[in-house]
N, C-alpha and C positions, 0 to 999 in steps of 0.2 A: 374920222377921228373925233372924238369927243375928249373934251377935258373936264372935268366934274373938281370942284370944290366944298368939301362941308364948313357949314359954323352954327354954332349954336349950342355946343357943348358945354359942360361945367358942372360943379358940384352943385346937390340937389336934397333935402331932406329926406326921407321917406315919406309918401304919399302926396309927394308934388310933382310940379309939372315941367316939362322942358318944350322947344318947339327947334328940333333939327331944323336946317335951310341946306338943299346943295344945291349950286349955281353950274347949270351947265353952259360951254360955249364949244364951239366948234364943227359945230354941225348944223343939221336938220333938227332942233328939240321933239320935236313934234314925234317924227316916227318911230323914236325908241320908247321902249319898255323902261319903266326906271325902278327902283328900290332901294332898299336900306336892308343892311349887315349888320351883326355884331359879333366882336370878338372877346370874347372872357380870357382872362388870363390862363393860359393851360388846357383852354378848349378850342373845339374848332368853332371857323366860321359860318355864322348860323343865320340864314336869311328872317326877314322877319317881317316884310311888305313890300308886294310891289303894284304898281300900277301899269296897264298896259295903255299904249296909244291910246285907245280909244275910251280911257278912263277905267277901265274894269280893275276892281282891287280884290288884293286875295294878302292872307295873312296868318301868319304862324299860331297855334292854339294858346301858346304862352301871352301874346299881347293882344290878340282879341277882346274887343271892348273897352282898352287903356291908351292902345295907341292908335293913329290916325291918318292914313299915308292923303296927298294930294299933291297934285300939279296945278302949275300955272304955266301956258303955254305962252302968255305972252312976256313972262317976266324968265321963264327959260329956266323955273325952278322946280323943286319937289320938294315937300316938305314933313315932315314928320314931328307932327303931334303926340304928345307920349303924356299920360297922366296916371294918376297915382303907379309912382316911382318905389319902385322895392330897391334894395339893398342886392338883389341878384342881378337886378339891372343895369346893373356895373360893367361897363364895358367897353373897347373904340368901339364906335358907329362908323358904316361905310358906305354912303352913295354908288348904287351899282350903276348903269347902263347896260343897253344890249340893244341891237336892232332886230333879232329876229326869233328872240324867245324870251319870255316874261316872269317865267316859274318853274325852274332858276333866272337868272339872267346873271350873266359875268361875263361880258364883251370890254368893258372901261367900269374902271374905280376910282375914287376918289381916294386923299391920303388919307382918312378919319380921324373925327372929332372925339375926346373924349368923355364918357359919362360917368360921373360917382355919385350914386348914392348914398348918403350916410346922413347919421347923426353927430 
């Protein structure tokens, strides 16, 4: 069992920056896959980075280049880096886990944090 926490959400300009945190406990950190979700209002949810154990990232075409996944293994976190912030970028954020696949992964979630972009 894993139990994962987000924070680091909030209201954001357009073309600024946010730094997601989700705290995992409950396990082994190390040998899960981890990532980040988002859900838009009226859409589904939509993966958008993950890292696997062994540090390998991979990432959806829409945030390529703005956003930024990383782990720390010793602080039991993942973090997600997000810059210049659009207005579509509105949306809960979700820390995924998984222990035995990385792209998707939805083994354990986090509740999600919220992000608004605006003026």
């Amino acid at each position: 069992q894993v139990q994962l926490v987000e924070s680091g959400g909030g209201l954001v300009q357009p073309g600024g920056s946010l730094r997601l945190s989700c705290a995992a406990s409950g396990s082994i950190f190390t040998i899960y896959s981890m990532g980040w979700y988002r859900q838009a209002p009226g859409k589904q949810r939509e993966l958008l980075a993950a890292i696997s154990s062994a540090g390998r990232t991979k990432y959806v075409d829409s945030v390529k280049g703005r956003f930024t996944i990383s782990r720390d293994n010793a602080k039991n976190t993942v973090d997600l880096q997000m810059n210049s912030l659009k207005p579509e970028d509105t949306a809960v954020y979700y820390c995924a886990a998984d222990r035995f696949k990385w792209y998707p992964l939805d083994d354990y979630w986090g509740q999600g944090t919220q992000v608004t972009v605006s003026s």
